[in-house]
N, C-alpha and C positions, 0 to 999 in steps of 0.2 A: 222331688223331695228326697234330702237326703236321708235316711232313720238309722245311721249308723251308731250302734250306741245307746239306740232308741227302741229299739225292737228285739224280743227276743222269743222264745218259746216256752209257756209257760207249762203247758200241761196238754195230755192229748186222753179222748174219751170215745167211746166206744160201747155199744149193745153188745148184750149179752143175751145167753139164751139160758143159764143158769147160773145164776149172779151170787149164787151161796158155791156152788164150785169153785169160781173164779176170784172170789175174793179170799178164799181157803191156801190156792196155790199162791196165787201173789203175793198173800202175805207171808205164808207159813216158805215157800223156797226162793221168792225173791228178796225177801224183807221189807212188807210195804206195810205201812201203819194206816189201817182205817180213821180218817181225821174226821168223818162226819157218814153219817148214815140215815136217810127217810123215805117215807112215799112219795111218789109225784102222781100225778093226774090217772097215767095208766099203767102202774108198777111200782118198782122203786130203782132210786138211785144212791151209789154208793162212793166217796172222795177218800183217796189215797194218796201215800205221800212217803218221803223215804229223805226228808228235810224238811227243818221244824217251819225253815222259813217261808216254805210252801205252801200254801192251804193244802193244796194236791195239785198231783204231777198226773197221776189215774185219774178217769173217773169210769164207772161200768154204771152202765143203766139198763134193765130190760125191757126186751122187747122185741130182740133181732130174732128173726124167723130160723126155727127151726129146717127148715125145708127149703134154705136159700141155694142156689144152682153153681155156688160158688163164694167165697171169702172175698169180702171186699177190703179187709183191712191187706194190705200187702206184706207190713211188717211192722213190727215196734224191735226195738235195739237198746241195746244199755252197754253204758261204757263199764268196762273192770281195771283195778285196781292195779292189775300184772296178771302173768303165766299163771302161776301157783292159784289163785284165785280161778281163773280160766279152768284149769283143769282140775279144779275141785268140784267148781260147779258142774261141767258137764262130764265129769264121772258119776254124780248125784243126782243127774236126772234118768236113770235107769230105776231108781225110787219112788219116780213122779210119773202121772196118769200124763205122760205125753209120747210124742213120738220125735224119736231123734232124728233128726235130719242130717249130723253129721260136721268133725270143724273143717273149715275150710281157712284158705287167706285168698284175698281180695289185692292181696300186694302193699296197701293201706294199713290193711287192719287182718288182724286174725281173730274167726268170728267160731265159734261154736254155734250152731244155728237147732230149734226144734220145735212142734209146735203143742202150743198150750193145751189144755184140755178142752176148746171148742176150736181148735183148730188153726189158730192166727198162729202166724209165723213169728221165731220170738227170735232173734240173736244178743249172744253175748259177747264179746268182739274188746277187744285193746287193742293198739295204735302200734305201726310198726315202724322202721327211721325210712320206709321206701313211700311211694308214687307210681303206680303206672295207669294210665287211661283205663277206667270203669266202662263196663263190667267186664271184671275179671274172677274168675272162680276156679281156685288149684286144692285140692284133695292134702291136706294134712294130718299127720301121723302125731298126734300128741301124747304119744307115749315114747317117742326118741327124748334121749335127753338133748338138755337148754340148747346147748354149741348146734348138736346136729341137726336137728331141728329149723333152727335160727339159720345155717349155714344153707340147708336145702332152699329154704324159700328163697335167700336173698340170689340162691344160683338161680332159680327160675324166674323172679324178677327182673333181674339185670338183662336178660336179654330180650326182655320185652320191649317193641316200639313205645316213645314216649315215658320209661323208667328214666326215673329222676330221686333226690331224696326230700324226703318229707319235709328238711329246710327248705328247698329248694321251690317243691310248689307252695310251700306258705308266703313266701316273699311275693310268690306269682303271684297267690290271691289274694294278699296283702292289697297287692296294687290295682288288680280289679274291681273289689273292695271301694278301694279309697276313689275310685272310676266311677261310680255309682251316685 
C-alpha cells in the first residue's frame, strides 16, 4: 500500500502527572492555545494547538505515575523559525522550571535540548544545509557570532563518514520514498 500523500502526523499525547503545570509551561513559553479542556472517566484531559487548523497538536491527560523507574516519553521536538529565534528561546529557559540539557548539532539540525517540568525531554532545533549519519551529537557554543559559529560545525561536519548536503540526502530520500 502506497500512503504517500496519504499519511501524516497529526498530533502526539501523553500523561501527565500534574496537568495544571504542564499546561501552564506549554502554553505560557511554548505558545500553545488550550482548544478544548474536560473530565474523562479517571481525571482529566486537555487538547492543545499552535494552528487554528489543528484541533490539537498536544494532548496531556492525567494519570502517569508519579513514582515511574524511568521516562518513557524519549522526546518531543519542534521545528524554529531561524538562529535568532533559537537563541532566544533557549536563553529564556533559565526563567522556566526546567533543566537545560544544553545546544548541540546533530549535523542535520542544531537543537537546543531541556526538559520540561515532569521531565520529558523537549528540543528546539532548525535545519542546517548538512547530512551526516545519525546519531551524531557535537557540543555548541551559541554565543559565537552567526559566520563562526556556522563555520565551526560545517568544519566538523565535513569530515565526517557519510556527510553529504541536505540537498543531496533529500534527493536520496526522495527516491526511497517514491520506493515504497
Amino acid at each position: 500500500m502506497n500512503l504517500k500523500g496519504k499519511l501524516w502526523l497529526s498530533h502526539v499525547g501523553f500523561y501527565v502527572t500534574d496537568i495544571n503545570k504542564m499546561v501552564d509551561f506549554y502554553t505560557r513559553f511554548l505558545g500553545f492555545t488550550v482548544s478544548d479542556r474536560g473530565p474523562r472517566p479517571d481525571g482529566e484531559i486537555v487538547f492543545m494547538t499552535r494552528d487554528a487548523s489543528e484541533h490539537h497538536q498536544l494532548v496531556f491527560a492525567t494519570g502517569r505515575p508519579s513514582d515511574l523507574s524511568f521516562n518513557v516519553i524519549n522526546q518531543i521536538s519542534f521545528r524554529l523559525d531561524g538562529l535568532d529565534t533559537l537563541r532566544e528561546m533557549h536563553a529564556a529557559l533559565k526563567d522556566n522550571p526546567v533543566k537545560i540539557l544544553g545546544p548541540v548539532t546533530h549535523g542535520n539540525a542544531l537543537s537546543s535540548y531541556f526538559l520540561d517540568p515532569e521531565g520529558n525531554r523537549v528540543e528546539l532545533l532548525i535545519g542546517t544545509p548538512w547530512y551526516v549519519p545519525q546519531p551524531c551529537r557535537l557540543p555548541v557554543d551559541l554565543s559565537l557570532p552567526d559566520d563562526q559559529m556556522w563555520a565551526s560545525i560545517e568544519k566538523q561536519v565535513r569530515t565526517m563518514p557519510g556527510f553529504k548536503t541536505h540537498a543531496e540526502w533529500e534527493r536520496e530520500m526522495e527516491a526511497k520514498l517514491s520506493a515504497n
